[in-house]
MIDOSE-1310 file (N, C-alpha, C; in nm, 2 decimals, decimal comma, always signed):
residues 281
xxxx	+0,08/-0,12/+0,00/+0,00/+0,00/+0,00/+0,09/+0,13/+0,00; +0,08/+0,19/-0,10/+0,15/+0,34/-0,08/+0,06/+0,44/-0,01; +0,13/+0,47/+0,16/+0,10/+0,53/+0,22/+0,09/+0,68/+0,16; +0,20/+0,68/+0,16/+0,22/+0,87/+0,12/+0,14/+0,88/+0,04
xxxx	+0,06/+0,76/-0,11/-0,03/+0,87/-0,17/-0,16/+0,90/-0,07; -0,20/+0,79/-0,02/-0,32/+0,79/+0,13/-0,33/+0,90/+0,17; -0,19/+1,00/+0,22/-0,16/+1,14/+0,28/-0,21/+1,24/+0,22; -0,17/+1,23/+0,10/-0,15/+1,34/+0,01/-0,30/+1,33/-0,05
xxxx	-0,40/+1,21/-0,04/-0,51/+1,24/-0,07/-0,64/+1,29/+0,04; -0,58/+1,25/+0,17/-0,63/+1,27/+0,29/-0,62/+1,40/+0,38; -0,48/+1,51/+0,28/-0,45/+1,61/+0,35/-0,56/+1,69/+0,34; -0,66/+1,70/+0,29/-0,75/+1,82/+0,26/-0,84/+1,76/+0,28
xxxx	-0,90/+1,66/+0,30/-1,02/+1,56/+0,32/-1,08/+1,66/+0,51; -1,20/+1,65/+0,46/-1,27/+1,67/+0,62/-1,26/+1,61/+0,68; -1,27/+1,63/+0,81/-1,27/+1,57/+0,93/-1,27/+1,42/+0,96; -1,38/+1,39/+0,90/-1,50/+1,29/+0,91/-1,42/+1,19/+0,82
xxxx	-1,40/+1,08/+0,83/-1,34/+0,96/+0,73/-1,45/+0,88/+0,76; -1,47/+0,84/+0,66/-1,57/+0,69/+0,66/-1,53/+0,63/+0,58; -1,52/+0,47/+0,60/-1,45/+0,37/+0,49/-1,51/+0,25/+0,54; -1,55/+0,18/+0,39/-1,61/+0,05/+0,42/-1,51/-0,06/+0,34
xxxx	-1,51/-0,20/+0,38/-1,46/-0,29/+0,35/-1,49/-0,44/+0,33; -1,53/-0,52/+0,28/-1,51/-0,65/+0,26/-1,38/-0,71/+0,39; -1,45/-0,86/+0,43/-1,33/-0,93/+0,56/-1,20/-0,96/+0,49; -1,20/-0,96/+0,35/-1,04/-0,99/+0,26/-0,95/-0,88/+0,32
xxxx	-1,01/-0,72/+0,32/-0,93/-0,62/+0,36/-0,94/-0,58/+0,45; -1,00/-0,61/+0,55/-1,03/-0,56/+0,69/-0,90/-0,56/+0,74; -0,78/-0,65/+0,74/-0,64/-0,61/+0,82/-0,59/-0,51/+0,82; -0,54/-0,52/+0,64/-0,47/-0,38/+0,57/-0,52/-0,26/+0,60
xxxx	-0,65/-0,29/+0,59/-0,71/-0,14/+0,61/-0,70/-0,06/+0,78; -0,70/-0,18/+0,90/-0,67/-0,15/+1,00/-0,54/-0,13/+0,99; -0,46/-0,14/+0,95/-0,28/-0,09/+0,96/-0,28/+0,02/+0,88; -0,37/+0,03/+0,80/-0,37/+0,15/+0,73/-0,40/+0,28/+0,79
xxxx	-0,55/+0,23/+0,86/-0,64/+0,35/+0,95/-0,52/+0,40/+1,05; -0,45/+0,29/+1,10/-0,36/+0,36/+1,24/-0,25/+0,44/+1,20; -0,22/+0,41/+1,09/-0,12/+0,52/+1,01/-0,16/+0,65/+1,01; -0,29/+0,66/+0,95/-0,35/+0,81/+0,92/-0,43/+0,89/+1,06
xxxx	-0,47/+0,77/+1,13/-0,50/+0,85/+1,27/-0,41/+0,92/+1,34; -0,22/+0,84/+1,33/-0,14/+0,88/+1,38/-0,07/+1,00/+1,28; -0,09/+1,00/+1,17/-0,08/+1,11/+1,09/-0,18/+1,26/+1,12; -0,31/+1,20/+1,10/-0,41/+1,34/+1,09/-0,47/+1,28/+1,25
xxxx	-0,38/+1,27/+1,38/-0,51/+1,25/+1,50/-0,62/+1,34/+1,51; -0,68/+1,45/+1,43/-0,75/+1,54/+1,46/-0,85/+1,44/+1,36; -0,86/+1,34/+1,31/-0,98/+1,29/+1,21/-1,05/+1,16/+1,30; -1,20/+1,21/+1,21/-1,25/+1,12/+1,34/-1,30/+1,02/+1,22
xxxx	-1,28/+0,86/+1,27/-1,26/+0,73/+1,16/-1,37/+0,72/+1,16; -1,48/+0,66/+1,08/-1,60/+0,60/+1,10/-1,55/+0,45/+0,99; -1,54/+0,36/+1,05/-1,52/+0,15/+0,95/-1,65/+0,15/+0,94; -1,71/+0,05/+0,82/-1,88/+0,02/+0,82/-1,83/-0,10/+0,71
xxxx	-1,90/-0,20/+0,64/-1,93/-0,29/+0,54/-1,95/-0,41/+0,61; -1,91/-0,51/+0,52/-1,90/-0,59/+0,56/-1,80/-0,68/+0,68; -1,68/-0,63/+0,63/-1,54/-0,66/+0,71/-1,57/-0,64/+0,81; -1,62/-0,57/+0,86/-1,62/-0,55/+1,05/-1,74/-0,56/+1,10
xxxx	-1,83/-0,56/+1,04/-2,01/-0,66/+1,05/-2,01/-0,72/+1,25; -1,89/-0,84/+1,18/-1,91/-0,96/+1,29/-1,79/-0,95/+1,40; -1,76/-0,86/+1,39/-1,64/-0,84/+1,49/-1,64/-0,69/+1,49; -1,75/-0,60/+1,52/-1,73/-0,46/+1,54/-1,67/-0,46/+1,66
xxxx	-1,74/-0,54/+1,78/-1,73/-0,49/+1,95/-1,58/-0,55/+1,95; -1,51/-0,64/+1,90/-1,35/-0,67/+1,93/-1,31/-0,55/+1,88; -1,33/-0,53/+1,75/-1,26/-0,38/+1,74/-1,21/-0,30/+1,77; -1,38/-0,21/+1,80/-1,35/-0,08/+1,90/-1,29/-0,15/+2,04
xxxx	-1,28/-0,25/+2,12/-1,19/-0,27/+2,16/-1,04/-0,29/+2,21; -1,02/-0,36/+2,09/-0,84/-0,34/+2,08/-0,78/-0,25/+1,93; -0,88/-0,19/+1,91/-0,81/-0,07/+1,81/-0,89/+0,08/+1,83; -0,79/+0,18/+1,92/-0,86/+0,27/+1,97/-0,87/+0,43/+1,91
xxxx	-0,77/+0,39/+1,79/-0,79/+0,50/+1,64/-0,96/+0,46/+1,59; -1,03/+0,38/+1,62/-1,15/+0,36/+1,51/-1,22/+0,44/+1,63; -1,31/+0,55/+1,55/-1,37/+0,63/+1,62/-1,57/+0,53/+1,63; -1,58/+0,52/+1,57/-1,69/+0,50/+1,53/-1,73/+0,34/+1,39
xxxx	-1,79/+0,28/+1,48/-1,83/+0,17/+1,34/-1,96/+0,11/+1,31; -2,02/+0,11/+1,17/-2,15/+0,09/+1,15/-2,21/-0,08/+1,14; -2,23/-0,16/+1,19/-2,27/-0,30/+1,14/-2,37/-0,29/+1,09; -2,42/-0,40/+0,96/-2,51/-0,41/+0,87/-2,50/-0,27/+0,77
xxxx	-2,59/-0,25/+0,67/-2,66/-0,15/+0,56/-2,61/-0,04/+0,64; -2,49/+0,05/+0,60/-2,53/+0,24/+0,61/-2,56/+0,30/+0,58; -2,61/+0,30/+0,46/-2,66/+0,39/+0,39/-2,77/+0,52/+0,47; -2,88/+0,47/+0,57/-2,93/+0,52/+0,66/-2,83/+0,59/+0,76
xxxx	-2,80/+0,50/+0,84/-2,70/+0,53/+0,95/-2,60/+0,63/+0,97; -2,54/+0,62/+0,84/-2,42/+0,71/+0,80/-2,44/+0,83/+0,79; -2,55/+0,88/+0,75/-2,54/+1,00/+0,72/-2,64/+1,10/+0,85; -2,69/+0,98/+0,91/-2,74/+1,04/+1,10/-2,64/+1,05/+1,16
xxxx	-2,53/+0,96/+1,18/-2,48/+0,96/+1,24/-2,32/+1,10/+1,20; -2,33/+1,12/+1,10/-2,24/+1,20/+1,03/-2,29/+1,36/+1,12; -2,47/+1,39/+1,10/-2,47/+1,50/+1,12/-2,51/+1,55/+1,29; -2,51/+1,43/+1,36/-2,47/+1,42/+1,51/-2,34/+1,46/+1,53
xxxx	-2,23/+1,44/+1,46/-2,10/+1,46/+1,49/-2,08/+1,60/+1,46; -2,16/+1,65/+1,32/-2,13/+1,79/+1,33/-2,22/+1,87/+1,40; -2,30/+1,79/+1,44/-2,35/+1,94/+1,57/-2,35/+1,90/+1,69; -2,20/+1,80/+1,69/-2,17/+1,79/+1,81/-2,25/+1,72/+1,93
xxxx	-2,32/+1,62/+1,87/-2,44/+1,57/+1,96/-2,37/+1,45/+2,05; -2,38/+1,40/+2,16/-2,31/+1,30/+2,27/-2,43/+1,17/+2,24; -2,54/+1,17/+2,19/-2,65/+1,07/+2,23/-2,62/+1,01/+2,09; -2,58/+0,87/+2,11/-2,59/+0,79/+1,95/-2,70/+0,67/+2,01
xxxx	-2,78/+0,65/+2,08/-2,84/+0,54/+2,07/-2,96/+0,52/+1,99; -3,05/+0,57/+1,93/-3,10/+0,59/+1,81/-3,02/+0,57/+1,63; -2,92/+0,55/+1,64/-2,84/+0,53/+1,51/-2,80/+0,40/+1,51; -2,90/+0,32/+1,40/-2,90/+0,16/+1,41/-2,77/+0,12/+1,32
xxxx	-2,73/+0,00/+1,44/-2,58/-0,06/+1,41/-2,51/-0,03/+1,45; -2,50/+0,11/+1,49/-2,39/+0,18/+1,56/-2,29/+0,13/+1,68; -2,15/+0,08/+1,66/-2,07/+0,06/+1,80/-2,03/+0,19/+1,83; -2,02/+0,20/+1,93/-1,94/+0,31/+1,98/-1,94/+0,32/+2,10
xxxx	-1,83/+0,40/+2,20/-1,76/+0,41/+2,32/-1,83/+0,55/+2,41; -1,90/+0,50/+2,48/-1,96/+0,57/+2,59/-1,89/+0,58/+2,69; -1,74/+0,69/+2,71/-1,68/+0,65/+2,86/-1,54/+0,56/+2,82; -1,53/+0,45/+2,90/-1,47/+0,30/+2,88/-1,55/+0,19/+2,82
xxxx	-1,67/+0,19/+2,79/-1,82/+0,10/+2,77/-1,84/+0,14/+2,62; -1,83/+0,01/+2,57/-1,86/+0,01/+2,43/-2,02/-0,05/+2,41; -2,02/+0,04/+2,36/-2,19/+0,00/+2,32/-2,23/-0,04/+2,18; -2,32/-0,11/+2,17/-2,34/-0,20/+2,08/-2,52/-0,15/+2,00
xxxx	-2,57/-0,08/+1,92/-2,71/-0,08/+1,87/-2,72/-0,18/+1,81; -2,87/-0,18/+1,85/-2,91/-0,34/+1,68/-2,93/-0,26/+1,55; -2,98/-0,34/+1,46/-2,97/-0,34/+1,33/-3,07/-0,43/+1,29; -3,16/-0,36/+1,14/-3,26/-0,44/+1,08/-3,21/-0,47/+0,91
xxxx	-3,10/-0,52/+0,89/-3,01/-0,52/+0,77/-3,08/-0,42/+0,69; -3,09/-0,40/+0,56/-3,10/-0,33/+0,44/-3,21/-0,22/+0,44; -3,20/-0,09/+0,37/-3,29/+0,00/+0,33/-3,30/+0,05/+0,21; -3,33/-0,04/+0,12/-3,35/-0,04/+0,00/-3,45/+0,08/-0,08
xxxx	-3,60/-0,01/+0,01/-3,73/+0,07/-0,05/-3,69/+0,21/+0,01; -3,70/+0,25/+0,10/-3,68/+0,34/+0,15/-3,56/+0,49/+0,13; -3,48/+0,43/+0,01/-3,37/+0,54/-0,01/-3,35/+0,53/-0,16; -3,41/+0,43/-0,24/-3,38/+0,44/-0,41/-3,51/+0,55/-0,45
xxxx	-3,44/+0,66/-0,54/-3,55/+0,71/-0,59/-3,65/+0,62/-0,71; -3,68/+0,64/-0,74/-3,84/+0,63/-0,89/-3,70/+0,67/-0,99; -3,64/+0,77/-1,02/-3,59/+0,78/-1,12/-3,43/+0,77/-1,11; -3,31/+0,70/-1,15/-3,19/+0,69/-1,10/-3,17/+0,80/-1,19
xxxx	-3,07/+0,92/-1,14/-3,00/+1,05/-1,22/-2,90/+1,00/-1,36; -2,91/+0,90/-1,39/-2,81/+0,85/-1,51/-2,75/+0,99/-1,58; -2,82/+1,08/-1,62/-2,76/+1,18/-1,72/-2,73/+1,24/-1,71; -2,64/+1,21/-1,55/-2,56/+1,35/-1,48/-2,41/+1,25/-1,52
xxxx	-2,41/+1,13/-1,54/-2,27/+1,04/-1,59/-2,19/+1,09/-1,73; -2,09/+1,12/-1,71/-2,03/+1,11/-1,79/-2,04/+1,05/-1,96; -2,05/+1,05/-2,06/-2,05/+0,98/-2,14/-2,12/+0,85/-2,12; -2,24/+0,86/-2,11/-2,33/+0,73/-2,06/-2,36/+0,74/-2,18
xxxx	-2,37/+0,74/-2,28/-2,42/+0,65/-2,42/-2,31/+0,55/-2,46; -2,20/+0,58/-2,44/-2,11/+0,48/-2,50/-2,11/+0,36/-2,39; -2,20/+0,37/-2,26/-2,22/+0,23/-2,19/-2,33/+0,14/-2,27; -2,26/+0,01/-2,26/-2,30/-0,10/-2,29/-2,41/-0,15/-2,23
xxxx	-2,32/-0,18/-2,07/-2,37/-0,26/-1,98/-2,40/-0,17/-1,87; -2,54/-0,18/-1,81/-2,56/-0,10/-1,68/-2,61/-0,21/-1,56; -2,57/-0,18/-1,44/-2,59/-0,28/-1,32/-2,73/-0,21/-1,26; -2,80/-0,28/-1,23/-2,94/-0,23/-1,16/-2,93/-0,32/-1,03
xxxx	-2,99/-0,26/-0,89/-3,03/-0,37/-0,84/-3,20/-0,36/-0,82; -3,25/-0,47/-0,76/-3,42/-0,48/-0,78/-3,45/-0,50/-0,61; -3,35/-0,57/-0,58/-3,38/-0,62/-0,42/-3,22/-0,60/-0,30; -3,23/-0,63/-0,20/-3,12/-0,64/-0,12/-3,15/-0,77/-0,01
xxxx	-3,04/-0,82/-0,02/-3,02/-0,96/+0,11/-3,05/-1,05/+0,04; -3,03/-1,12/+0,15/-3,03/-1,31/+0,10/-3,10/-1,40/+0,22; -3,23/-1,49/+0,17/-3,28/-1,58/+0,27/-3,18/-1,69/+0,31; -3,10/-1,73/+0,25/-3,03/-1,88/+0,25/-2,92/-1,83/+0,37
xxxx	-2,89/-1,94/+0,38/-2,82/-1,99/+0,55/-2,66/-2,05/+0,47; -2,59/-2,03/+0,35/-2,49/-2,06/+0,30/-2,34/-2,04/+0,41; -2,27/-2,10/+0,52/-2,21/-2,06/+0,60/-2,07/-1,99/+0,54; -2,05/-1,98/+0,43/-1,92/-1,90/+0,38/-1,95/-1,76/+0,34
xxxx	-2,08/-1,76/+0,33/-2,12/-1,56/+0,27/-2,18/-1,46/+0,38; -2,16/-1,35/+0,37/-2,16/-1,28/+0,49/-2,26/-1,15/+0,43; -2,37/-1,17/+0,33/-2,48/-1,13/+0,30/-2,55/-1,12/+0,37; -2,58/-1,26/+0,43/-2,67/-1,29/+0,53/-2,66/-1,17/+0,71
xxxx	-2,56/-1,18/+0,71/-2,47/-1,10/+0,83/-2,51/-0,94/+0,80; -2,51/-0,90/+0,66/-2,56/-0,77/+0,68/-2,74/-0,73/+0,68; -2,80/-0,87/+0,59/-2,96/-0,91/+0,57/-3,04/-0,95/+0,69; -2,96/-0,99/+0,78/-3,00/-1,06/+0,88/-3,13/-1,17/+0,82
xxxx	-3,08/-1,21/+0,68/-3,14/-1,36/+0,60/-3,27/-1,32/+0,56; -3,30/-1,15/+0,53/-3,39/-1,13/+0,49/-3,35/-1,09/+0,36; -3,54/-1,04/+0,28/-3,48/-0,98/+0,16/-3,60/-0,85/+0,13; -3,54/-0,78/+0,07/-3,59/-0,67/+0,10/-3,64/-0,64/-0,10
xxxx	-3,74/-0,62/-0,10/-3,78/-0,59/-0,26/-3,80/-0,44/-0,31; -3,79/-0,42/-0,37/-3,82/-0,29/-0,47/-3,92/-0,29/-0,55; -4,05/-0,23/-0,58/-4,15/-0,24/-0,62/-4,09/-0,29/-0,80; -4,11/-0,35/-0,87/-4,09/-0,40/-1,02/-4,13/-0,32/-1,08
xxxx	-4,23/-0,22/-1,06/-4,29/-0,13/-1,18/-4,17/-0,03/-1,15; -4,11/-0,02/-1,02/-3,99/+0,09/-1,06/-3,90/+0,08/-1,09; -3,87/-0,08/-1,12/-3,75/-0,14/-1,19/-3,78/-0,07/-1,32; -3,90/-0,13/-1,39/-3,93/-0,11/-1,50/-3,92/+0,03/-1,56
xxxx	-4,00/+0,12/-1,45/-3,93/+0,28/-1,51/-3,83/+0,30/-1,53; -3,74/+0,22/-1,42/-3,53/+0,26/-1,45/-3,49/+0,23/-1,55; -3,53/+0,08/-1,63/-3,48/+0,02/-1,76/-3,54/+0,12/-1,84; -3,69/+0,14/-1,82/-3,71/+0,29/-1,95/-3,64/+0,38/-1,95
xxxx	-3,57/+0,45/-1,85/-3,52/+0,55/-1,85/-3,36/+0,54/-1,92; -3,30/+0,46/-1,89/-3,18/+0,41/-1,94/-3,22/+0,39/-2,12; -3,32/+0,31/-2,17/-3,33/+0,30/-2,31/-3,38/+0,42/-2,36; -3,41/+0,47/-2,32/-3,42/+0,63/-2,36/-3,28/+0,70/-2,39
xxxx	-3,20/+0,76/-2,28/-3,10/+0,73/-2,28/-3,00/+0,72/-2,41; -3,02/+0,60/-2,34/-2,91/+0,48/-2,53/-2,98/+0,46/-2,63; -3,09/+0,54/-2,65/-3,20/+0,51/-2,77/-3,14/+0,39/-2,83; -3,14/+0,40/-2,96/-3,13/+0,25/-3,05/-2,92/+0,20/-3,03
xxxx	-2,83/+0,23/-2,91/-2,76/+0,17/-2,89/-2,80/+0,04/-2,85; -2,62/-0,04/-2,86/-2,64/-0,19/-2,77/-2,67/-0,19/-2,60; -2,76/-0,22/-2,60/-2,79/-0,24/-2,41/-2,82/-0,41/-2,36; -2,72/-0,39/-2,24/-2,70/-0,49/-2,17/-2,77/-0,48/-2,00
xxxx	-2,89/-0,50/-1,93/-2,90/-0,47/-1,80/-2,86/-0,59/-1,72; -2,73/-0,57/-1,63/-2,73/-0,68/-1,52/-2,78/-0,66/-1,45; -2,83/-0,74/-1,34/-2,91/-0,76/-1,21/-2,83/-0,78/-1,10; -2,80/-0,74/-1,02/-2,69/-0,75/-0,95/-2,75/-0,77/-0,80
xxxx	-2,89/-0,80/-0,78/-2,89/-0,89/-0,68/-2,90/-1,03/-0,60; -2,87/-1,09/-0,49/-2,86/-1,21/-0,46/-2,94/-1,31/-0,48; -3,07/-1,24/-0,47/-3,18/-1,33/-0,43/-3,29/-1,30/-0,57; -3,23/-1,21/-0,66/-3,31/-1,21/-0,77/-3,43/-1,30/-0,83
xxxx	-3,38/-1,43/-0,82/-3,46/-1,57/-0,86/-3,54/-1,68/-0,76; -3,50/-1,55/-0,62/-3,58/-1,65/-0,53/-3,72/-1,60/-0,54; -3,79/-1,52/-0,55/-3,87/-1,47/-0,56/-3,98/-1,52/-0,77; -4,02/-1,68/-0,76/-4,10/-1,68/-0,87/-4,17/-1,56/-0,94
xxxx	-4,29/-1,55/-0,86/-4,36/-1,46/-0,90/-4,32/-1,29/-0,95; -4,26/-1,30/-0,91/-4,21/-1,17/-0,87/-4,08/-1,10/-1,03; -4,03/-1,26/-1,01/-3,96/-1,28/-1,18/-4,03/-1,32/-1,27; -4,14/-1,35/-1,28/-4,24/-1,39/-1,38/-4,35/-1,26/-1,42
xxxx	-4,38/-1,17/-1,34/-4,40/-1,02/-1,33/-4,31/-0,99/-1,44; -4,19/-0,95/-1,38/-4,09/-0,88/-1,41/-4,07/-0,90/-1,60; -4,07/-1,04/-1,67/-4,06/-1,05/-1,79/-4,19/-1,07/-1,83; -4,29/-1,06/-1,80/-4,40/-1,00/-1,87/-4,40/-0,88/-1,90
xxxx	-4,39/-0,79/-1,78/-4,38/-0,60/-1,82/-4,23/-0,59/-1,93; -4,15/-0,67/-1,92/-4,06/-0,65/-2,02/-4,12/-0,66/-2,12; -4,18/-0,78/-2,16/-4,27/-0,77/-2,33/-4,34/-0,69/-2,36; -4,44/-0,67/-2,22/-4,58/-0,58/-2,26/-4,51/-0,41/-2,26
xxxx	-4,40/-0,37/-2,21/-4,35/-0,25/-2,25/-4,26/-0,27/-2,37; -4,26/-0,39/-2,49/-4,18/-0,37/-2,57/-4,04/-0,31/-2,54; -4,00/-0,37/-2,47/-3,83/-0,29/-2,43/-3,73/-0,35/-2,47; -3,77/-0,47/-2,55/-3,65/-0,51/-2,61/-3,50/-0,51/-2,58
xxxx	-3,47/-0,55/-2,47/-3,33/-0,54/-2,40/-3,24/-0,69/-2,35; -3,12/-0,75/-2,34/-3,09/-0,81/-2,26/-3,09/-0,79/-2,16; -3,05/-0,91/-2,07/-3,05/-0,94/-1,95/-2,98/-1,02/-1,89; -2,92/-1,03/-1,79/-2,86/-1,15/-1,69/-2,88/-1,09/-1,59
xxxx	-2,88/-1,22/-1,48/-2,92/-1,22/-1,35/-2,81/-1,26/-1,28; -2,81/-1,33/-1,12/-2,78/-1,42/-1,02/-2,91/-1,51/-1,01; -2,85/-1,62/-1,03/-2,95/-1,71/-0,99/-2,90/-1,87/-0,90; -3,00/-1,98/-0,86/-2,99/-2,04/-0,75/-3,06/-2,18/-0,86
xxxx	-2,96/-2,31/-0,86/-3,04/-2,42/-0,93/-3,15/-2,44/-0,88; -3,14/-2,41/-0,75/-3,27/-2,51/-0,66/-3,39/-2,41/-0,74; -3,40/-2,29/-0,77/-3,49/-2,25/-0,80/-3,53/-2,19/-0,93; -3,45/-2,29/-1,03/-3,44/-2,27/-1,15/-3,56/-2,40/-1,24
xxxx	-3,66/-2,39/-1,29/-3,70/-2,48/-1,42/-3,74/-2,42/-1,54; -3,76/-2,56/-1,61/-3,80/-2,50/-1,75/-3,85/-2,45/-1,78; -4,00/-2,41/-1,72/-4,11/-2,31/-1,78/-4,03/-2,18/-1,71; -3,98/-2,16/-1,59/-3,94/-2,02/-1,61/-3,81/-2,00/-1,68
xxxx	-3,73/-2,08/-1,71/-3,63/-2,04/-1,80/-3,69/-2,00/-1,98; -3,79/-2,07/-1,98/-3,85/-2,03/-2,13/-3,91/-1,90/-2,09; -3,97/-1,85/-2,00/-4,02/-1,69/-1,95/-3,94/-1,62/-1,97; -3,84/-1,68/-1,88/-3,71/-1,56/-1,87/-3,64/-1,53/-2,03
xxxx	-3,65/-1,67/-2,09/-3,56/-1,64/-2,23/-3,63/-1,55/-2,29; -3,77/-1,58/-2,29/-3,89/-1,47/-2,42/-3,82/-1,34/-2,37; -3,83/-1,31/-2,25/-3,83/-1,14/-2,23/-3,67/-1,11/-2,25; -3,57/-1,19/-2,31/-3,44/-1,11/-2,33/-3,33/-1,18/-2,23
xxxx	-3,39/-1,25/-2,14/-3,27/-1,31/-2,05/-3,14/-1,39/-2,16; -3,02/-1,35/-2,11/-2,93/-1,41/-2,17/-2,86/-1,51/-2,13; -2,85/-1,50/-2,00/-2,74/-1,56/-1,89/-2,77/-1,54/-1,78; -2,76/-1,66/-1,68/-2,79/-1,64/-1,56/-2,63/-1,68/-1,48
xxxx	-2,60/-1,64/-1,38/-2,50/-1,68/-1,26/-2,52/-1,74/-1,20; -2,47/-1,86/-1,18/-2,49/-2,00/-1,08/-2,37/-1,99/-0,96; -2,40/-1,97/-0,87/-2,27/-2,02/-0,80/-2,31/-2,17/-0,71; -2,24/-2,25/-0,78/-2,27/-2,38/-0,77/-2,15/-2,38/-0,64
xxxx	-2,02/-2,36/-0,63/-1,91/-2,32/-0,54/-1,87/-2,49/-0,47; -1,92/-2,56/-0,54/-1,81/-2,71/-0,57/-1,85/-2,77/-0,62; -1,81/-2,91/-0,64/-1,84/-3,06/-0,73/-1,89/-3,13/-0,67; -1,81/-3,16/-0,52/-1,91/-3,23/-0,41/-2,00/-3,20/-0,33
xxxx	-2,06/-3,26/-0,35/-2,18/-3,30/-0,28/-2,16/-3,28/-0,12; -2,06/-3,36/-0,07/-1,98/-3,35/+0,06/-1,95/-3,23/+0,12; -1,90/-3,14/+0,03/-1,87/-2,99/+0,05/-2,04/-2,90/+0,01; -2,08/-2,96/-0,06/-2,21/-2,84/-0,08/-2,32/-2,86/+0,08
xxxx	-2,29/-3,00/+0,12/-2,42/-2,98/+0,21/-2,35/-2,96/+0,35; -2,17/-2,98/+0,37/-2,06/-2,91/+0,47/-2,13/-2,72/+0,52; -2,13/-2,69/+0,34/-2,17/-2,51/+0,37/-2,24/-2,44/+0,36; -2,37/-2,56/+0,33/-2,58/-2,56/+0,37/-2,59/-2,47/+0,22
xxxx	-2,55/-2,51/+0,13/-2,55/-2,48/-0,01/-2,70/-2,51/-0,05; -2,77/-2,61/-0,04/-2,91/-2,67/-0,06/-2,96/-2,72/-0,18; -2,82/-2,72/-0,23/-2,86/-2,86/-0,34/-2,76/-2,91/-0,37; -2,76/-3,04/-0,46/-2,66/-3,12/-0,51/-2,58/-3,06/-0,63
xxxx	-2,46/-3,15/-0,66/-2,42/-3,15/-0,80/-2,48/-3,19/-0,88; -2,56/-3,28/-0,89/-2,66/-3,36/-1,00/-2,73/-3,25/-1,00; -2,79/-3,20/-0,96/-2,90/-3,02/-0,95/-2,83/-2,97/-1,04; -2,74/-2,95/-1,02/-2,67/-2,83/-1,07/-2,60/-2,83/-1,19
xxxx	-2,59/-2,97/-1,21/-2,55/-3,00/-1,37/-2,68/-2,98/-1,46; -2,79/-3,05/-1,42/-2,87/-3,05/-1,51/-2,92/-2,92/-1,52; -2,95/-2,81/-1,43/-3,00/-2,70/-1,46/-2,92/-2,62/-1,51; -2,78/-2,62/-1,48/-2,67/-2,56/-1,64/-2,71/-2,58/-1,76
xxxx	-2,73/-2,72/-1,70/-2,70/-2,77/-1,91/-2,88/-2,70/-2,00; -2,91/-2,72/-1,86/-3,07/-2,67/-1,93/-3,09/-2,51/-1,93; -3,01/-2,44/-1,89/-3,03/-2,32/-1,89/-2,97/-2,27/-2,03; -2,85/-2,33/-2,08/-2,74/-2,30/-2,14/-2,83/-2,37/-2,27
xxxx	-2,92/-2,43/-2,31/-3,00/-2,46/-2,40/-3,12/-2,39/-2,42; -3,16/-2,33/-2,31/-3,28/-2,23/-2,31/-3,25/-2,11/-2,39; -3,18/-2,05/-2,30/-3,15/-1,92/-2,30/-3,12/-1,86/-2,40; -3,17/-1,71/-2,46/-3,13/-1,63/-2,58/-3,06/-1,63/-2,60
x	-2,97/-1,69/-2,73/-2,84/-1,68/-2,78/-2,77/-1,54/-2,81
C-alpha cells in the first residue's frame, strides 16, 4: 500500500473519514487507518461494510484509532450519524448498528439489515454520468439480502437472512429511463442482486412487463439451481434473459451440504446444461 499517496489524498479531506470494507481487507485497512490516525489525530474514523459486521465490539476494543463503526446497511446510518457529529451531539443510541464508546463501555445498537425501499428514488440520475451512451452494460439492483443460511457468505450478516424488494414497476421505469437514454444503442441490463430468482412470482412479473413495455433489451441475472425450471427459464428467455450466474461453489456434494449450499451436484448439472439450451443466444 503506498502510504504517502493515502496522505496526500487525505490532506485536505474533512474531518469525518468513513470507509467500508469487505473481511479480505479488513487487516490492511486497520494498519492502514492507524497510520492516518497517527498522521491526521484530529480525524474522526468511521469503518462500516461488511469486514467489520461480525467483529465490530472486538474492534472498538483493541483498536482505539477507530472512532466509530456501523454494522449491517449504512446507507441510513451514516449520514445520522455523520450529522450528530457535526453538531456535536453526545447521544448515538438511536443510530441503528452503531458501535461506539460511551466513557470505557462500548456500546453496541441493533440493526434491521438493508434500506432499499426506503432510499432508491423512482428515477436513478443516469444523465448526470459522464459519457453514458457509450455504456453497454448497466448494473441495476431490484432487491437487497439473502434468505439462504450458506455458511461461507456474509450477505446474510448484513440481511439478517432477509430480503428486502423494490417495487418492479420501478424497476421497469429505470430500464425505460436508461433505453431512452441509449436510444437505438447496444444495451446490456445486469441484475446484481442475490436473491433475484428467489422470488417466482415476482420474476415472472418482471418479464412480462418487459414484453408488454416492448423494451426489447438483454439481461442477466444471479441465480440459484434449486430455484431454477424449465417453464421459467423459457419466461425468462422470451423477455431477453441471456445468462444467468450459478454459484454452484463445488463438485461435491460433501462440500455443498458441509456449507448448507441446498442442493446437489446432479442439480446443478442439469439446470446448467438446461439453462445453457434455453436461453437467448
Amino acid at each position: 500500500m503506498d502510504i504517502d499517496r493515502l496522505y496526500s489524498f487525505l490532506i485536505k479531506s474533512k474531518r469525518i473519514i468513513a470507509v467500508g470494507c469487505w473481511s479480505d481487507m479488513l487487516p490492511v485497512l486497520l494498519v492502514a487507518l492507524e497510520k492516518v490516525k497517527k498522521k491526521f489525530p484530529e480525524k474522526i474514523i468511521i469503518l462500516g461494510g461488511i469486514g467489520p459486521t461480525e467483529v465490530a465490539e472486538e474492534i472498538m476494543d483493541k483498536f482505539n484509532f477507530i472512532n466509530f463503526i456501523i454494522k449491517g446497511c449504512g446507507i441510513l446510518p451514516l449520514p445520522a450519524l455523520i450529522k450528530k457529529i457535526i453538531d456535536e451531539e453526545k447521544i448515538f443510541t438511536d443510530v441503528k448498528g452503531l458501535v461506539y464508546r460511551d466513557g470505557k463501555t462500548i456500546k453496541s445498537n441493533a440493526y434491521n439489515g438493508f434500506y432499499l425501499n426506503s432510499v432508491t428514488p423512482d428515477i436513478i440520475p443516469y444523465r448526470r454520468l459522464k459519457n453514458i451512451r457509450s455504456y453497454d452494460k448497466f448494473f441495476i439492483f431490484t432487491s437487497s439480502g439473502c434468505p439462504y443460511k450458506c455458511t461461507y457468505c456474509q450477505i446474510p450478516c448484513l440481511s439478517q437472512k432477509g430480503v428486502l424488494y423494490k417495487d418492479i414497476n420501478k424497476v421497469i421505469k429505470e430500464i425505460m429511463v436508461i433505453k431512452k437514454i441509449k436510444k437505438n444503442g447496444k444495451l446490456t441490463i445486469l441484475i446484481r442482486d442475490e436473491a433475484f430468482i428467489v422470488n417466482r412470482g415476482r420474476v415472472v412479473k418482471f418479464c412480462n412487463l418487459l414484453r408488454a413495455k416492448k423494451l426489447n433489451v438483454r439481461w442477466r441475472c444471479y441465480g440459484r439451481v434449486d430455484r431454477i425450471d424449465g417453464e421459467l427459464l423459457e419466461i425468462m428467455s422470451k423477455s431477453g434473459c441471456e445468462g444467468i450466474f450459478f454459484g454452484v461453489e463445488s463438485g461435491s456434494n460433501k462440500i455443498l451440504k458441509k456449507i448448507k449450499k441446498g442442493f446437489t451436484v446432479e442439480k446443478a448439472v442439469e439446470i446448467v446444461f438446461l439453462s445453457k439450451n434455453t436461453l437467448k443466444k
